[in-house]
N, C-alpha and C positions, 0 to 999 in steps of 0.2 A: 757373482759373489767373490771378495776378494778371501784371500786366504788369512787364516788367524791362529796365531801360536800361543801358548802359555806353557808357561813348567809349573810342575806341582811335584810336591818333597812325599816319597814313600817314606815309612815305619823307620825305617834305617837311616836316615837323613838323607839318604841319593834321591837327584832330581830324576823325575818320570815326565818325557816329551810328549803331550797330548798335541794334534795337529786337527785342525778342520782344512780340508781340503778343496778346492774351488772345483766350479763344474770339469773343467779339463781332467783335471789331476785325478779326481773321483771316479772317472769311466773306467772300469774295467775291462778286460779283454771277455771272451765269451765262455773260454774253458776257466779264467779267477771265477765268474759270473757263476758259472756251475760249481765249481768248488765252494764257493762263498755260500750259493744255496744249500749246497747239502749240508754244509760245517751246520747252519743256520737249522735245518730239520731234527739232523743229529741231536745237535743240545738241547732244542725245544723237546726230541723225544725223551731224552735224559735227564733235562729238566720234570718232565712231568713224570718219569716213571720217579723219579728221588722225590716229587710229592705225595705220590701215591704209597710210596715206600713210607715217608715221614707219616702220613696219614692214618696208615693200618700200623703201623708198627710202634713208632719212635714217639707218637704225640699221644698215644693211648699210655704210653711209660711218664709224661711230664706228671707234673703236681700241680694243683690249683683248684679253687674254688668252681669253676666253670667243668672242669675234668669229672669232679666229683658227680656233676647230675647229668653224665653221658658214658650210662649206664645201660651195657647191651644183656642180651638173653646169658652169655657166656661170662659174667660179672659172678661171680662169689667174694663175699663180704664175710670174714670171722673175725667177732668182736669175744675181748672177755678182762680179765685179768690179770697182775701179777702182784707182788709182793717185792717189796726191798726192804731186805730185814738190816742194811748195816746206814739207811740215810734215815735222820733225821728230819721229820715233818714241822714245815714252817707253812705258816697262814698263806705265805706269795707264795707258795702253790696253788692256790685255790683259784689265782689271778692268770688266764692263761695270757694277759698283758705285761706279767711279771719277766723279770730279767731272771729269777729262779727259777720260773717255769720253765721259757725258752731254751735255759741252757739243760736242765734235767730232758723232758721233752725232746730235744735233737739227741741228745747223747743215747737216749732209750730207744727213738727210731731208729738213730744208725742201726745199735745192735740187734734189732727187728727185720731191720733190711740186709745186715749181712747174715743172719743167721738161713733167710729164707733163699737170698743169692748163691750161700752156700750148699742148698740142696740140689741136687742134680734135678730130679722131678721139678720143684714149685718155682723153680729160679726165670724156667722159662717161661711164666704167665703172671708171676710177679709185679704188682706194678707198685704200691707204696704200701708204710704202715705211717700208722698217724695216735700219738698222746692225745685223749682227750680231756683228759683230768687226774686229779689225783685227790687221795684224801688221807685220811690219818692210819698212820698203820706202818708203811706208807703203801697205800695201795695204786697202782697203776690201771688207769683205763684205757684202754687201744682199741684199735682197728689193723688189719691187714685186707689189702685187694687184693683177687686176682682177676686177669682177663685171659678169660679161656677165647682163642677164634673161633668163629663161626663152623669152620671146618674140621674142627678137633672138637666138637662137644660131644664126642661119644664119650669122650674121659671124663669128663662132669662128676661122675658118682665116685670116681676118685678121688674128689675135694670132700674131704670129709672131717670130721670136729677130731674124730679122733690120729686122721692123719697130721692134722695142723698140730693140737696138742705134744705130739709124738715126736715131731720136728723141733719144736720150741724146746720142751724137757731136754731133749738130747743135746740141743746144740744152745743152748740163748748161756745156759752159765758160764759154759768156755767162751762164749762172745763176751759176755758181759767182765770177766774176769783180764781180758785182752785190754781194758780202758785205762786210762790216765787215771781216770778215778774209778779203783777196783768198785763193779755193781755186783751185791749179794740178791741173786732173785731166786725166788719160791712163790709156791703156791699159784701157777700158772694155770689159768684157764681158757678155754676158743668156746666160744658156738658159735654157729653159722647164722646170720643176721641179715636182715630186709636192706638194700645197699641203701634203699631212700632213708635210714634210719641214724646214720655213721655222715656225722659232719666235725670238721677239722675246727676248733673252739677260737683259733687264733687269724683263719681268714672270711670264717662265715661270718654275714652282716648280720645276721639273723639268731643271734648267739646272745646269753645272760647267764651270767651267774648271781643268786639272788642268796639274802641271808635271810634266816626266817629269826622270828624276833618273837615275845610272849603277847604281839599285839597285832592285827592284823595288816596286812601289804597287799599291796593291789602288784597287778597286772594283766597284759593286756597282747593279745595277737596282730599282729600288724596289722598295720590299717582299721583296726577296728574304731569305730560300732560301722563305719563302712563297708569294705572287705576286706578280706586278707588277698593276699597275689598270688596269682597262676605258679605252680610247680616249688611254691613255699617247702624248702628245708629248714626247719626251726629250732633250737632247744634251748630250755632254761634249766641250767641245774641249782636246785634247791638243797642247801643246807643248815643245817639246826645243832645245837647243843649239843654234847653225849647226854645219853641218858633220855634222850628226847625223840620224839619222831615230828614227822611234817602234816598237816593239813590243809587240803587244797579245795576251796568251795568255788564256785562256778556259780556266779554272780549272775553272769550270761553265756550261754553255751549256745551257739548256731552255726554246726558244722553242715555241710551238704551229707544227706542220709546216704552214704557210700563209702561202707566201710573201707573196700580194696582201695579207692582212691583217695576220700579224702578224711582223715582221721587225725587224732589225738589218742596218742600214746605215754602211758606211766610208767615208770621203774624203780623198784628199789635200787640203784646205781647208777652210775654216769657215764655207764653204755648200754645200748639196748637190747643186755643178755634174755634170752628168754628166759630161764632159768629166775631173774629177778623180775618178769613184768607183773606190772599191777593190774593193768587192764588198759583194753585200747577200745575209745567210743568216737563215735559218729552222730550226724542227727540235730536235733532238737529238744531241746527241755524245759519244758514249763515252770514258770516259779515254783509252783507247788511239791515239783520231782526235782530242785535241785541236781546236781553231781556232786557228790561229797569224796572226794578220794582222801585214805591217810596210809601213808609209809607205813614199812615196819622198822627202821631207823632213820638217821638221824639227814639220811639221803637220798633225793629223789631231784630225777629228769624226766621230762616233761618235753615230749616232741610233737611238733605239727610235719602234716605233710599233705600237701594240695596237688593231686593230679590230673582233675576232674577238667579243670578249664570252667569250669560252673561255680563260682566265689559264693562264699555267704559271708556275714558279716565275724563270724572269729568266736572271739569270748573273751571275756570281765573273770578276771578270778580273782579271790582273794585266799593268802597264806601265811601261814604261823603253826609256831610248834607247840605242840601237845605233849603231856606225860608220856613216855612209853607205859605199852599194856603187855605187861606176862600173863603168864597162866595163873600167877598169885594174884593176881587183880581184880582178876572175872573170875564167871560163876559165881558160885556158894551155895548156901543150903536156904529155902523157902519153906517154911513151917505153917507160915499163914494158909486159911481153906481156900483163899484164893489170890490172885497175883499175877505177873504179868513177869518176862524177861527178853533178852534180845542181843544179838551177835556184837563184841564188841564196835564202839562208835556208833552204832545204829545211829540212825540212819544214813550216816556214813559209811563209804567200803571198809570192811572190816583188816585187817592188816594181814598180812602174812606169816607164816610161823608160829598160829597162834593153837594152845588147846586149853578150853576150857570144860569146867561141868560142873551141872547146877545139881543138887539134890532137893527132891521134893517129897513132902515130910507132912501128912497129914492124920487126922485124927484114928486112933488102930481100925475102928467101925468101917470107913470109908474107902474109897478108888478113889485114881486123880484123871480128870480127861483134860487132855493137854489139846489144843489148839491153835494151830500157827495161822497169825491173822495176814501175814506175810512172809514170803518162804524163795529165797535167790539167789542160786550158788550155783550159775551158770560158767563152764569154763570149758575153754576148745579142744577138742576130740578127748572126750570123758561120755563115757557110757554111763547113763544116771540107773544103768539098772546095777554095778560096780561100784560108784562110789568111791575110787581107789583117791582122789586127791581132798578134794573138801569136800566134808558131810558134815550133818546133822546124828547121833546114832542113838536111836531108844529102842528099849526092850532086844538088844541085837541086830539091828535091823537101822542100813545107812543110807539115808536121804540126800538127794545133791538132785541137782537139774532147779526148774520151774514149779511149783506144784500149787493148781488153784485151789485145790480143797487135800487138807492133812492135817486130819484129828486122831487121837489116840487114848489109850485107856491104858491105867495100870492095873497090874493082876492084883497088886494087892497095895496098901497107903500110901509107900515108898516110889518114887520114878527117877531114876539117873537120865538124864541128858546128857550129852559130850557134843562138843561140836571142836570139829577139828579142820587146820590151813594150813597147808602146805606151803612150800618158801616159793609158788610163782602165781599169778593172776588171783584177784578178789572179785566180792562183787559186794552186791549190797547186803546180805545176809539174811537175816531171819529174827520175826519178830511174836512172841507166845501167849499164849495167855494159859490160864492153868485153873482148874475149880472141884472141890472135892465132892464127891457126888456117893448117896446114898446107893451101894450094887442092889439092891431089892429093888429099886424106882430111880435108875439111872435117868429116866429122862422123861417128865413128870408131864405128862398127856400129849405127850410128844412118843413117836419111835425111836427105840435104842438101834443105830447099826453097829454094827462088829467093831470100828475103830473108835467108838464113842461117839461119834459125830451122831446129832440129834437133828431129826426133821418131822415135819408132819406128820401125821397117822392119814389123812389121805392121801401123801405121797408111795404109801406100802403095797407093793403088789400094784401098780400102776399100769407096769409097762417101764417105767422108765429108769436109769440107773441114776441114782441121788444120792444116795450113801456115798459112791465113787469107788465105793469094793463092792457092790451089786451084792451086798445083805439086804437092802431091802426089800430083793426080787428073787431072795432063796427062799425055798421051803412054803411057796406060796399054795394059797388054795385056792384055784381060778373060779369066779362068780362063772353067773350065765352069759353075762356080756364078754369072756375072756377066753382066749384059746392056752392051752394048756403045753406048754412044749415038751419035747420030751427028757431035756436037761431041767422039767419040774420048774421053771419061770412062766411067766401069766405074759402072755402078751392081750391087747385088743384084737378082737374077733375078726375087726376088718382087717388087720392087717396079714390075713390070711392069704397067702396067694396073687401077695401085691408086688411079687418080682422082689422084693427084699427078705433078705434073709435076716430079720428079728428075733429070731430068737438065740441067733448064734450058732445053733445047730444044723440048722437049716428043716429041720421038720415042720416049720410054719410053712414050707412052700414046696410039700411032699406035699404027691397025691392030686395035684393041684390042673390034672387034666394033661397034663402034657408033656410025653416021652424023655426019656435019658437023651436021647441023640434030637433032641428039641427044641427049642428055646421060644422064651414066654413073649408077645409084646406087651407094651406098654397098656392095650387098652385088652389082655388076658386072651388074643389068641395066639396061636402055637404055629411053628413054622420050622422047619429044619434047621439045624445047627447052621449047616453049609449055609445057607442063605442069606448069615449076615454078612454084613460091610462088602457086597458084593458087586453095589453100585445100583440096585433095584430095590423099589420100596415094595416089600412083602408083608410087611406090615401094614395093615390099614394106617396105622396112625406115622407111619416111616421111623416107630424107634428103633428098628431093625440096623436103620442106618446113620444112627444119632450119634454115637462116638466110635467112626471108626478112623485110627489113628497109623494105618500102614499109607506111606507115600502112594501105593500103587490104585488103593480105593477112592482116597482123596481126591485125587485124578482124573475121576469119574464124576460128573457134575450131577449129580443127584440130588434135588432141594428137597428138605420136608420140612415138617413142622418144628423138627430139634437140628436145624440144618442153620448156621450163620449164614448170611447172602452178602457177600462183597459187594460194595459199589457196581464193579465189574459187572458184575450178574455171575460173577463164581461162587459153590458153594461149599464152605467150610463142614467135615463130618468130623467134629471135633464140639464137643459142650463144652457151653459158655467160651468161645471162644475171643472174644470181646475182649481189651484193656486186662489179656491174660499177659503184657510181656513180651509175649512171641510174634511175631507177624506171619500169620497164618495164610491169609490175602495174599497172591501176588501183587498187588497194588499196595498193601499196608492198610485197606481201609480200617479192618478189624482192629486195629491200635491208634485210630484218628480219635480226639476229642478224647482224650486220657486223662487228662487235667484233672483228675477229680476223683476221692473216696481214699484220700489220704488224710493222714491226722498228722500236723506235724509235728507235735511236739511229742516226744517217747515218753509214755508211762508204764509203769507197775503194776504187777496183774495182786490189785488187793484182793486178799480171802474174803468173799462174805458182803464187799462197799457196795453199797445201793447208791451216794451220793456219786454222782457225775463230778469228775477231775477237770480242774480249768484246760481247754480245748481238747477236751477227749471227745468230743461229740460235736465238730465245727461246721456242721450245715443244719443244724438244730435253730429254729426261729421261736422264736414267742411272740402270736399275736396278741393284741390287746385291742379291745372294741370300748369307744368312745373313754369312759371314766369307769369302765366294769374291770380296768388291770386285766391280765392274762386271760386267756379265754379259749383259745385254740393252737396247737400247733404247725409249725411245717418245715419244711424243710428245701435247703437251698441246690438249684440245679445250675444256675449263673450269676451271673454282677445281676442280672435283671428280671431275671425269674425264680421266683418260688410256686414250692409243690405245695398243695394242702388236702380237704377234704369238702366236699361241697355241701355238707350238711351245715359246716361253718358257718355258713352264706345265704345258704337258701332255707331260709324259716319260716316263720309266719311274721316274723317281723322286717318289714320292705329296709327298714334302717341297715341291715345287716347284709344288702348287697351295695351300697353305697363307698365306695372307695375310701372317700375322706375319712369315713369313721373307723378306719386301720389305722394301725402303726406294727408296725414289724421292727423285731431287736433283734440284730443278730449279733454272737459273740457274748452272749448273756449266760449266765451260769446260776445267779440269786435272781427274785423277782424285787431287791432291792438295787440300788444304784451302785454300777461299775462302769470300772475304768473299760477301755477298750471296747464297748459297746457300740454297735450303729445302727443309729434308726433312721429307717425308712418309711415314708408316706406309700402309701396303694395306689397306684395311677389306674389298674384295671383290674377288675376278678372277671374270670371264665371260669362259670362251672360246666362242667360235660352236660350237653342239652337232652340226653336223654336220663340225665339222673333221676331217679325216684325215688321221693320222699319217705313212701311207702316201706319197699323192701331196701333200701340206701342203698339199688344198683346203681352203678358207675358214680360212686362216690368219691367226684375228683374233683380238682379245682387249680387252678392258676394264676399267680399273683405274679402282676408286672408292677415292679418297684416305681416310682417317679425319678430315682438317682441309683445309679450302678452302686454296688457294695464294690469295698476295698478287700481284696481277699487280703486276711493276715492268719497268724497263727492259730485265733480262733475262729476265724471264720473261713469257710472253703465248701465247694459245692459237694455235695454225694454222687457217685457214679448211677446215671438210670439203666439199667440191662435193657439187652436186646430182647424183643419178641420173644425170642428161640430162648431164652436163658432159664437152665433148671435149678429151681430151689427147691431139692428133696425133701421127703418125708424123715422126719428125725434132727434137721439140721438145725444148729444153734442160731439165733441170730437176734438180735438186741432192739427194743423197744426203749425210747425215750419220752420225756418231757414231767410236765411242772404239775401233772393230775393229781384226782383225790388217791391219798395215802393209802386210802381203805374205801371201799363203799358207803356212802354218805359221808366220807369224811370231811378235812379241808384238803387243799391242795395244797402241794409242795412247796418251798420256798424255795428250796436248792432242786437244780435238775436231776430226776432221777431216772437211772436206768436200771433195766429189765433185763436178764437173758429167758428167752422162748427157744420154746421147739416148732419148726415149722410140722403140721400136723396132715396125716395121709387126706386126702379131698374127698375119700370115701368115708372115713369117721366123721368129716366137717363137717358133708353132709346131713352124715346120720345125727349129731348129737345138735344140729341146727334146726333137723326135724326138715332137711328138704329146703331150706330159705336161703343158702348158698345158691349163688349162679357161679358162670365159669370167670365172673368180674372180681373174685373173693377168694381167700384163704383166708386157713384158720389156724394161728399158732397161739402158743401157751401151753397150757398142761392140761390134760381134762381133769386129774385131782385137781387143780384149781391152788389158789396160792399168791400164784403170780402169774400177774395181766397187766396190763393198758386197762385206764380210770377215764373217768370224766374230766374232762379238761387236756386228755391228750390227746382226744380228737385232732384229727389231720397231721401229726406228727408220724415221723418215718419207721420202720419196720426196718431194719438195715441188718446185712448178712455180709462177712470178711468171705475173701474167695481164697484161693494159696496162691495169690502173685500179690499177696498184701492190699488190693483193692477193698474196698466197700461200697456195694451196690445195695440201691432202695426195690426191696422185695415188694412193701406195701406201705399202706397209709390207714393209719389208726381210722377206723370207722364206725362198728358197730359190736354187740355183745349185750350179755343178759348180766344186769349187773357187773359186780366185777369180779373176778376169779374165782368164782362158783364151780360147783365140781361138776363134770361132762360141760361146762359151759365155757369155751374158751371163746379169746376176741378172733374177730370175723376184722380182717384189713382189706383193703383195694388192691386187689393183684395188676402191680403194675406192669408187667411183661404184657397183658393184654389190651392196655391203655398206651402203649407207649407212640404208636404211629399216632394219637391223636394228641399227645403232648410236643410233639417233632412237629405237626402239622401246625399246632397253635403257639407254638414258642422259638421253634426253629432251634429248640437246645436238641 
């Protein structure tokens, strides 16, 4: 290769001689050869320790849109406020596109950034402060980083609201005062903020500023109705009128049900002080439970934020501004004997800052029993036995949390309500009703309990607590059928010595045969304390070793009958350990085929609703036979199987095992015509071959669809329990479908649901007369009241667990009538059918 010269001109105008050298000229000697190597190793090592340096050090300090969501454990984010009391507020502030904002904005962060450079402590973990708005006042919205190393986070608790504060106060007005254009600041605030919450308004893509108008406006989450994208940082700030606040309804809401990760977050402001938030949701919601959020001024941000990797489709919202609500607005005084009131914007979140009170004002004769038909003042680390932020308060006494049943009485005509918000997080509030009632015959062939609340007169002295302040179950006088405790409450006689403690006291299970240093089994014999969870079954029945939850028992491969069995042939000593969450299995079997005994869409726990909520109940079926409309229930366990009852089927009439003559709806709520419906033809019914008509044992059945269901919102399978799986005596759990209202009645138009008590198997028994096998349980009430009807045959018996699951206890089958007293329904105990529904179905 010949040789080749060029000149090239340095910075300074002098020529720089670049030369390529031909083979000759290019050989070096052996010792240039090693020099030129090590030069060569040298600066590769220098080169990459000053990457390593730029990497941990110098790139963690840049600024940028990409910076922002590379976000370590050692990241502290303090967002809040300031005040400039000598600039005037122009609308192109509002624009962080503005050539006002920009130059405000820089001017404000320099003094942000010198102020915090300036500290000796914060200067060294310092990385940016950032404007993200501004409004009338003129108020400033910020952010400041810090990045703590990996290696220093023992300092952590150092970064504190009030150290930031501290720093700012002291040093930002002699910073601010230092400017071309003197900045007067006050009223300076920090909290410490979630880093995914703090985005820079003028390089995020994912950034609006919206005006709200007296007519409604849409918007929309990216990507929607498709998805929104992986690791989304979002925010729209909304602003409105003075004198006005914001409204924000949720059109469509389908966020992935994961709070920590994937969520939508409110604010009163246009950073995400905690101090101003409104509420932050997740999930799904049904037409029917909208999301209603409103301000308590005239400004509100509105952040997403996606870290799941698991997209759903976003949300539709629509927004406009509303009157502001003071204390002069709400409440007032209610004279009428009866009426109705409710939390500012109901059904909307109620606003922040608010206090109101109603007075109720009825005839001198009479009491008022006050009733909330809805009741929701849910807010993060608040003690609802305290009350210290938003209540409810009557007669002296402050309500807040959840509450499914809360009635009350006044001592005399008159009842004050107050209901009071604090300036951070809402929720949906509370909604009343009110009625003047005669104190001689408070509650007119009904029982009065203590709070007013009115129930049956068979529910009295039952056994079971219904009032909800367990007046019903004071001062009682136990029949012959009732054991008497010694805190003077009536339990059932069976459940004397049934290993639970009933009556609270524990003297139902005094006396009971079996020593202090003893413990009972399940099937009432007695075995030394020592002997549980010890990896041996001393129990005849092995409950000895049914929940024992030390790693070292577990260990111990022990199977019984309340034992989970792995794939493996491991065996879990832990109850219900199934689709709890946890993986208990070393293989995970125990968490396999989980898909199912979720609701997706969140509702509202209403006081008192019998009508079923659009997909509150989404593996809920309604069969219908030939042209007779509705006729049986069931309920869904795949795209291609459903569960029912075999009495459906097998009758005296041969028609009614014939496939064609089914059709199955699922995703149905009215027995008239909707949307979102799917029906399915019956390609096969299995009934269990040993079923008897006679006594309706193994009253099961199995329906293979002819076309897979689409799982959607309302429609999705029920979880089927394991074998092993305990549904205790006492426990809630919910009966559904479209049965007679009442005995003899008609049936339902709208699906209705039930809450049962699952019932001891030794009462079942007895109030069965014997006609229980081990294929059955018995839940309802033996007062009677509330039961499963005719026509909810074959429909599900479903129990919530605490990992939010919902598993199929039983299947609606048989009973004396309907809700008759000592007569509760008798369901299909599916724990003992379930190897033969795996066998026949492969669910």
């Amino acid at each position: 290769m010949s040789s080749v010269a060029f000149q090239n001109k340095d910075q300074n105008g002098r020529h720089e001689n670049v030369t390529f050298l031909d083979n000759k000229r290019k050989k070096p000697s052996h010792t240039k050869k090693r020099l030129v190597i090590g030069l060569i190793v040298m600066l590769a090592f220098l080169a990459a320790a000053g990457v390593l340096v730029w990497f941990f050090t110098i790139k963690p300090y840049t600024s940028g849109t990409l910076l922002e969501r590379k976000k370590g454990p050692g990241t502290r984010v303090f967002t809040g406020h300031l005040r400039l009391a000598n600039v005037n507020y122009s609308e192109q502030l509002e624009d962080p596109n503005s050539q006002q904002f920009a130059d405000l904005a820089d001017n404000l962060q320099e003094v942000l950034h010198n102020t915090f450079e300036n500290d000796v402590f914060l200067s060294k973990y310092y990385n940016q402060s950032v404007v993200s708005g501004f409004s009338e006042g003129v108020l400033v919205y910020y952010w400041s980083r810090f990045d703590i190393p990996v290696t220093e986070l023992e300092i952590i608790s150092q970064f504190t609201d009030e150290r930031i504060i501290s720093v700012l106060r002291g040093s930002i007005r002699a910073e601010g005062n230092q400017r071309t254009r003197e900045l007067f600041i006050t009223d300076i605030t920090a909290l410490r903020a979630d880093p995914r919450l703090v985005i820079n308004p003028r390089t995020e893509d994912c950034f609006s500023h919206l005006e709200a108008v007296s007519t409604p406006q849409t918007f929309t989450s990216p990507g929607f109705p498709k998805k929104y994208p992986a690791h989304a940082r979002c925010q729209w700030q909304i602003r409105a009128p003075k004198r006005a606040t914001i409204l924000v309804k949720f059109l469509v809401f389908n966020v992935l049900d994961d709070c920590s990760n994937d969520f939508v977050s409110f604010y009163d402001s246009l950073s995400p002080e905690e101090s101003k938030a409104i509420t932050e949701k997740c999930g799904q919601r049904p037409p029917s439970n909208p999301l209603e959020v409103v301000s308590s001024s005239n400004l509100m941000s509105i952040n997403l934020v996606s870290d799941s990797g698991r997209e759903k489709p976003g949300f539709s919202a629509m927004y406009m501004f509303v009157p502001l609500i003071t204390a002069n607005q709400c409440g007032g005084r209610l004279t009428n004997k009866s009426g109705s009131f409710h939390s500012p914007h109901y059904p909307s979140f109620y606003p922040n800052s608010v206090d109101c009170k109603w007075t109720i004002e009825v005839p001198a004769n009479m009491k008022i029993q006050l009733r909330f038909t809805m009741f929701r003042m849910k807010e993060p680390k608040v003690d609802v036995k305290v009350c210290h932020k938003d209540y409810v308060e009557v007669l002296g006494t402050k309500y807040c949390g959840e509450k499914s049943l809360l009635a009350l009485s006044s001592q005399n005509n008159t009842l004050e309500v107050t209901f009071h918000s604090d300036e951070s997080y809402t929720d949906k509030g509370f909604r009343a009703t009110y009625v003047a009632y005669d104190p001689v015959n408070p509650c007119p062939n009904q029982f009065a309990c203590a709070s007013g609340f009115c129930i049956a007169k068979q529910l009295h002295c039952d056994g079971w607590n219904d009032c909800g302040d367990r007046s019903d179950e004071e001062q009682c006088k136990c029949d012959h059928e009732q054991f008497s405790c010694a805190n003077g409450r009536c339990k059932p006689l069976y459940w004397v010595c049934d290993s639970v403690n009933d009556c609270g006291d524990g003297s139902d299970e005094k006396d009971c045969g079996c020593e202090e240093s003893e413990w009972r089994c399940s099937d009432g014999m007695c075995i030394l304390k020592t002997l549980m969870c010890d990896g041996k079954k001393d129990c005849l029945d092995g409950s000895d070793e049914s929940n024992c939850i030390t790693e070292s028992s577990r260990r111990i491969n022990v199977c019984t009958d309340y034992t989970f069995k792995c794939k493996s042939g491991e065996c879990v000593h832990k109850i219900n350990a199934e689709c709890d969450l946890t993986n208990d299995c070393s293989d995970g079997s125990d968490e396999e085929g989980c898909m199912c005994g979720t609701r997706p869409y969140k509702h509202n726990r209403i006081v008192g609703g019998q009508n079923a909520d659009i997909g509150e109940w989404p593996w809920q079926v309604s069969l219908h036979f030939m042209t007779n409309g509705h006729v049986c229930g069931a309920s869904i366990l795949s795209k291609t199987w459903l569960l029912s009852a075999a009495h459906c089927f097998q009758t005296t009439s041969p028609e009614n095992l014939i496939p064609d003559n089914w059709r199955a709806y699922s995703g149905l709520r009215t027995q008239y015509s909707e949307e979102n419906v799917q029906m399915r033809n019956i390609k096969r019914i299995i009934t269990h071959p040993e079923y008897n008509d006679m006594t309706n044992d193994y009253d099961i059945a199995l329906l293979e669809l002819n076309e897979p269901l689409l799982f959607t919102n309302t429609i999705y399978p029920i979880c089927l329990p394991d074998s092993t799986h305990v549904f205790p005596a006492g426990l809630s759990c919910w009966v559904t479908g479209w049965g007679m209202l009442r005995e003899g009645g008609n049936t339902a138009p709208i699906l209705q649901k039930a809450e049962v008590k699952v019932i001891n198997d030794t009462i079942c028994d007895t109030v069965t007369e014997g006609q229980v096998t081990s294929r059955m349980l018995c839940s309802g009430f033996l007062a009677g009241g509330v039961d499963a009807c005719q026509g909810d045959s074959g429909g599900p018996l479903v129990c919530r667990e605490e990992s939010g699951k919902w598993f199929q206890a039983g299947i609606v089958s048989w009973g004396e009538g309907c809700a008759r007293r000592n007569k509760p329904g008798v369901y299909t105990r599916v724990t003992k059918l379930r190897d033969w529904i795996r066998e026949e179905s492969g669910v």
